[in-house]
N, C-alpha and C positions, 0 to 999 in steps of 0.2 A: 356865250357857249350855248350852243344848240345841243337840247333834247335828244339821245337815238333814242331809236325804239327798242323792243325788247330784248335787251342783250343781258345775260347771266353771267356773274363774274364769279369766282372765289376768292373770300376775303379770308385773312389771316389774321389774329390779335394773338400775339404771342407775348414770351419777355418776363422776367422776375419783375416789373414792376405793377400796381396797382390799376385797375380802368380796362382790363380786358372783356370781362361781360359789360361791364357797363358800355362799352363802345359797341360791342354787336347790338346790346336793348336800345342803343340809341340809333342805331341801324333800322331795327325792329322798327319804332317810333316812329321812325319818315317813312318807312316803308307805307305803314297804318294808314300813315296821315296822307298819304297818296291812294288807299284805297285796294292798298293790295295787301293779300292777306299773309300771314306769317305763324310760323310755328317754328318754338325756340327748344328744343330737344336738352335739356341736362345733364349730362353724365355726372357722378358720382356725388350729386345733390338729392338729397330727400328732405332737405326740413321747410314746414310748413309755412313757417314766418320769414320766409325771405319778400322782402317789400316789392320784387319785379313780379310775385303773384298776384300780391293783392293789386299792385295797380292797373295789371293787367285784365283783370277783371271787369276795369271799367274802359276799357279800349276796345273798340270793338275790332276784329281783324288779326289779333295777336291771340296765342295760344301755349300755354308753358305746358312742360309735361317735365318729368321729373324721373330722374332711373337711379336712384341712387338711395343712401340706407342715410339717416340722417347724423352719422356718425365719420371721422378721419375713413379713409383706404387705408391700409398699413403697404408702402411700397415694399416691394417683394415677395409679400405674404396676402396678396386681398383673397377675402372670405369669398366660401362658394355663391355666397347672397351675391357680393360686389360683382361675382363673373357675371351670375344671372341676371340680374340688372343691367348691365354693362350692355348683357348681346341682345335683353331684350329693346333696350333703350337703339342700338345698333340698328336690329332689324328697322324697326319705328323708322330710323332716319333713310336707311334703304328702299324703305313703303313709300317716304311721300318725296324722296329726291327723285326717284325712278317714275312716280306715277303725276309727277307734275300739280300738284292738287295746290301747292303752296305757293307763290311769290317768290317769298324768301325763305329759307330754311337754316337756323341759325345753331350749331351743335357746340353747344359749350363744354367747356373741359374736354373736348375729344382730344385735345392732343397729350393731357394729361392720362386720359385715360387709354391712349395709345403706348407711350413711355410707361404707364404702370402696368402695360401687361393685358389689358382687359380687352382691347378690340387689336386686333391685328394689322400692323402698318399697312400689308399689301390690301388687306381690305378697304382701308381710307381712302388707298389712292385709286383701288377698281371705282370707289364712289364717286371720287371727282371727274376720272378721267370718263366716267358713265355720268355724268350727270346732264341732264335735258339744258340745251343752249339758253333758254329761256329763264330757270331759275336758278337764283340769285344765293351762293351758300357763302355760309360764314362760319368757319370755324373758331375756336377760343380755346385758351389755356398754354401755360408754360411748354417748355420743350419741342415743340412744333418742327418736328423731323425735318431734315433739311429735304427731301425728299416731294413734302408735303411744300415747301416754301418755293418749291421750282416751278413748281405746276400751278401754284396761287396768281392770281393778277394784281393781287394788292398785299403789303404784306407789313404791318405795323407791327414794332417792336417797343413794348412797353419796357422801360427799363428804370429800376428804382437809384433814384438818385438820394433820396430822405424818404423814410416812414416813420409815422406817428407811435408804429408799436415801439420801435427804439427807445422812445419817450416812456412808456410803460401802459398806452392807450389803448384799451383792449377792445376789441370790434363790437361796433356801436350801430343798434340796430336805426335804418334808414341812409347808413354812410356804407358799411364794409354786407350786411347783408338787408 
């Protein structure tokens, strides 16, 4: 298989199952390793000790940024913090989809934070349907409007067959964050 050149796709990780950020970081990663630069936008994350920080740190080309309180959303009910967060984290992704600056642009939990209320569906899809040929977006998170899934090029369905909390395996830093 031959190489194109620069073509921008949108990539989807959806699904009740487990491996949705970690599939877009693993995105992020080849991206790196090719030399093109990346920035991973968070929605409704803010805690300090998630390990795709710290390793990120030592990658050069990758960029986390965090819009989130380090605490659950309460679906139905998110706090005025979560909204500000939510559209500051939004704008952010509108600045560097629209001004081309990034590779890849990878917005985790947007669709969760779509489905909770915080960013507005018609807004997501103005961003894809506005997004510059050239970079490459990835979005993450459960719920993933089907709306959103039509206009994707690529569209992965994580789906849980067995998890370890069943067992009573409570998230283990370096596996779940």
């Amino acid at each position: 298989m031959q190489p194109q050149g620069k073509i921008g796709t949108v990539q989807v990780y959806t699904g009740n199952g487990k491996g949705k950020t970690t599939a877009a970081l693993g995105q992020a990663l080849r991206a790196a390793g090719h030399g093109q630069r990346v920035i991973v936008i968070q929605f409704m994350k803010g805690q300090i000790n998630y390990g795709e920080l710290k390793a990120t740190e030592k990658v050069p080309g990758v960029e986390i940024e965090q819009y989130g309180l380090p605490t659950f959303v309460e679906r139905g009910n998110p706090s005025p913090k979560d909204r500000e967060l939510a559209r500051k984290g939004f704008e952010r992704a509108k600045q560097v989809v629209q001004g081309a600056s990034y590779d890849m642009v990878c917005l985790d939990e947007i669709n969760v934070a779509v489905d909770y209320g915080l960013i507005g569906l018609s807004e997501l899809l103005d961003l894809i349907k506005g997004k510059p040929p050239e970079v490459e977006l990835v979005l993450t998170g459960r719920y993933a409007a089907q709306e959103v899934i039509e206009l994707a090029d690529l569209v992965t369905e994580m789906k849980e067959v067995k998890h370890h909390f069943q067992k009573g395996i409570q998230a283990r830093e370096g596996i779940e964050y």
